[in-house]
N, C-alpha and C positions, 0 to 999 in steps of 0.2 A: 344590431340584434340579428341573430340567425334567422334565416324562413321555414316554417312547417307547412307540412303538408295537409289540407282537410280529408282529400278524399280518401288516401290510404298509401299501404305502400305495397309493393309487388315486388315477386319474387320465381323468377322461371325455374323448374326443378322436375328435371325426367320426365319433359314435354308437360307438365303441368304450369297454367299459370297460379299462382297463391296470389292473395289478393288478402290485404289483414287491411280492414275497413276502422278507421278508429279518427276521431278529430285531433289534429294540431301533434301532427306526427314531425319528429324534424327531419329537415329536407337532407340534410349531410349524412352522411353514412359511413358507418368506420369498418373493417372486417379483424375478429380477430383470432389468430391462429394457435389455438393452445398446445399439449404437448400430447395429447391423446392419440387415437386412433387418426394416422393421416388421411387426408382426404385428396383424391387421382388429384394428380400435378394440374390436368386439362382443367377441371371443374377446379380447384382452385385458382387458376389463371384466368378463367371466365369471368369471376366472383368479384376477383383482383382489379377487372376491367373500371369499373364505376363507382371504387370505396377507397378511401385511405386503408393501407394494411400494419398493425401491430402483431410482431411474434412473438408471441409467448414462450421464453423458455426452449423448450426442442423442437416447439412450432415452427421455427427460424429452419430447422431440415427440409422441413416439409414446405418452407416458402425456397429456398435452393433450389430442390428439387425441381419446385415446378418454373424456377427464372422470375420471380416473384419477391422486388427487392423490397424491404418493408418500410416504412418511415421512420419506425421505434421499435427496437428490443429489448423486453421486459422480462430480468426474471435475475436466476442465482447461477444458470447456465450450469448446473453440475450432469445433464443427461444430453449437454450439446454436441456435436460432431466438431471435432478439433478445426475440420477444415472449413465445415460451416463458421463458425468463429472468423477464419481469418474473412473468407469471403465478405460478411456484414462487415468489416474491418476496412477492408477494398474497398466495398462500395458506399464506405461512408454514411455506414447506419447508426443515428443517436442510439446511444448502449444506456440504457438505464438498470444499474448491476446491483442486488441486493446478495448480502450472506445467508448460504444457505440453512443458516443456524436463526430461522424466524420461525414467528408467531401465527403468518398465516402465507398463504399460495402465494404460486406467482400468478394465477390468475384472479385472486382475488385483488391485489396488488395494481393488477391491470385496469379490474371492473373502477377503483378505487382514482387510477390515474383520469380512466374518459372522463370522471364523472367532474375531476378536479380540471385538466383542460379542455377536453372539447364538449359538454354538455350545451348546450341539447344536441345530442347526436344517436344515432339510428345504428343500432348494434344486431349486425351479424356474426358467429359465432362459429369455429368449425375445431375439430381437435379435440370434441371433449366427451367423448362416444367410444368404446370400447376401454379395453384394457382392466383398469382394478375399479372393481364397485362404490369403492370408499371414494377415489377418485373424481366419479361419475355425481354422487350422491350430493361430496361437498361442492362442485362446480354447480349443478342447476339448484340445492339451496343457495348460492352464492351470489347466482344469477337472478333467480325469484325475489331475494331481496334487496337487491337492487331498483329492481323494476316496482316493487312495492314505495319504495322511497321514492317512486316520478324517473328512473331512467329506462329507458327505450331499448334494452336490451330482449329482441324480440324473437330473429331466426337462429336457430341452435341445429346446428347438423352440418353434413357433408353429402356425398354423391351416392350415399348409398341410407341415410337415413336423415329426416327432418324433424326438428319438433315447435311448430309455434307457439309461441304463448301470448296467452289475450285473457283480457280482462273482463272486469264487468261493465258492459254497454257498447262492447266491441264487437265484432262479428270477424268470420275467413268466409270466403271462398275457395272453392278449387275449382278450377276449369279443366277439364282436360276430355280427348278424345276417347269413343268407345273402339275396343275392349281399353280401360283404364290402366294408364301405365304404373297405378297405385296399387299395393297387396293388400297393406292394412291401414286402418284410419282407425284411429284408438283416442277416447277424451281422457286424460288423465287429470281430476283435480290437484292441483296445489295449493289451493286456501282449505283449512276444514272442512269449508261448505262453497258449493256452486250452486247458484239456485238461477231455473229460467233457460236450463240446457236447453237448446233445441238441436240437431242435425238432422238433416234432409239428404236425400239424393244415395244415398245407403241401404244396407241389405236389412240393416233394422233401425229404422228413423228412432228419433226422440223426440218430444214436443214439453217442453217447459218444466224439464222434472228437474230436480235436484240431487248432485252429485254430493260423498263424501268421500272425504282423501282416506278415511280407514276402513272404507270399502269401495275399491275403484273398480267396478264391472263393466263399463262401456268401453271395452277392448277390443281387438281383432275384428272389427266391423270392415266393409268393405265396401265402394263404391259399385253401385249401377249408371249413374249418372253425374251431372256438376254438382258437388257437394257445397254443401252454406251448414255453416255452424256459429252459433250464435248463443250467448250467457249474459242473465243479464247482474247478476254479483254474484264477485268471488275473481278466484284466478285461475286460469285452467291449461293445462298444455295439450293441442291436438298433434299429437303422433303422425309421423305419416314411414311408410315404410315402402319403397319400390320394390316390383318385381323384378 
């Protein structure tokens, strides 16, 4: 049986430590690289250091790029770079090849593979931030419902934006130094209802109110201090944006 983690799991991001406090976290850690906005080669090599990597589709450029060979290539490859292809080829990366005449993503396809081999496993996410709305929209419902079914699909972002998502009876921290290398700190519901918000350490705290996803206002908030944000049902995504 795999090992989990009690106390949480952590996350360094632009001198910040993130800290997502939550029981019987799994200990293994997958990173997976979608097709979206790439994320700096460096900070994807960083990332690459202590997770198995899957690339997603035109992810696979953005692991080239940064020297970052993947374990599994996942997708219909119709937006790959010809020579990325042969590369993964070289270095003898299991190609897992679907037509691009389907029913749903390739990163849904992806979310769909962890859950089938490596479950329980610790999902960081990068690649799926910029570019078309629609895009962006289906990837974090896709992701959300994942994590709603028991999988651990938790850091969503790259070098220049994060989003964690946490539950109800979970909590974050952020640690970092003053002046904050954080812009903005934003709660975004993703259940109907969050009830039991708290944020601290902010230019305008919250204490125990209740969020709805069809009126999201706890936006562009900003640190003063080590931020702790805590809910206690529902789902929620804390935004984070560097300067």
């Amino acid at each position: 049986m795999k090992s989990a983690v009690d106390n949480g799991k952590f996350l360094g991001w632009k001198n910040v430590l993130v800290e997502l406090k939550a029981p019987n976290l799994p200990e293994e850690d997958v990173l997976l690289v979608s097709g979206g906005r790439g994320p700096d080669p460096h900070w994807l090599r960083t990332m690459a250091e202590t997770r198995r990597v899957w690339a997603i589709d035109s992810g696979a450029d953005y692991c080239k790029e940064a020297s970052v060979v993947p374990e599994m290539a996942i997708g219909d490859f119709d937006s790959i770079a010809n020579d990325t292809m042969d590369w993964l080829i070289s270095e003898g990366v299991k190609m897992d090849t679907y037509s691009w005449e389907k029913d749903i993503t390739d990163l849904q396809i992806s979310l769909d593979l962890c859950d089938r081999l490596l479950s329980p496993v610790f999902g960081t996410i990068t690649g799926i931030w910029g570019g078309r709305f629609d895009h962006v929209w289906s990837s974090i419902n896709s992701i959300l419902r994942h994590n709603v079914k028991g999988s651990y699909f938790r850091f969503l972002g790259d070098n220049m934006e994060m989003m964690i998502i946490v539950r109800g009876g979970e909590s974050l921290v952020l640690r970092h130094e003053s002046p904050s290398p954080l812009d903005i700190v934003s709660l975004l519901p993703l259940s109907d209802l969050c009830d039991g918000v708290s944020i601290k350490g902010v230019k305008w705290p919250l204490e125990k109110v209740s969020l709805s996803r069809d009126y999201p206002y706890s936006i562009s908030n900003f640190p003063v201090e080590d931020t702790e944000v805590a809910l206690e049902s529902g789902w929620m995504g804390v935004y984070l944006k560097g300067r």
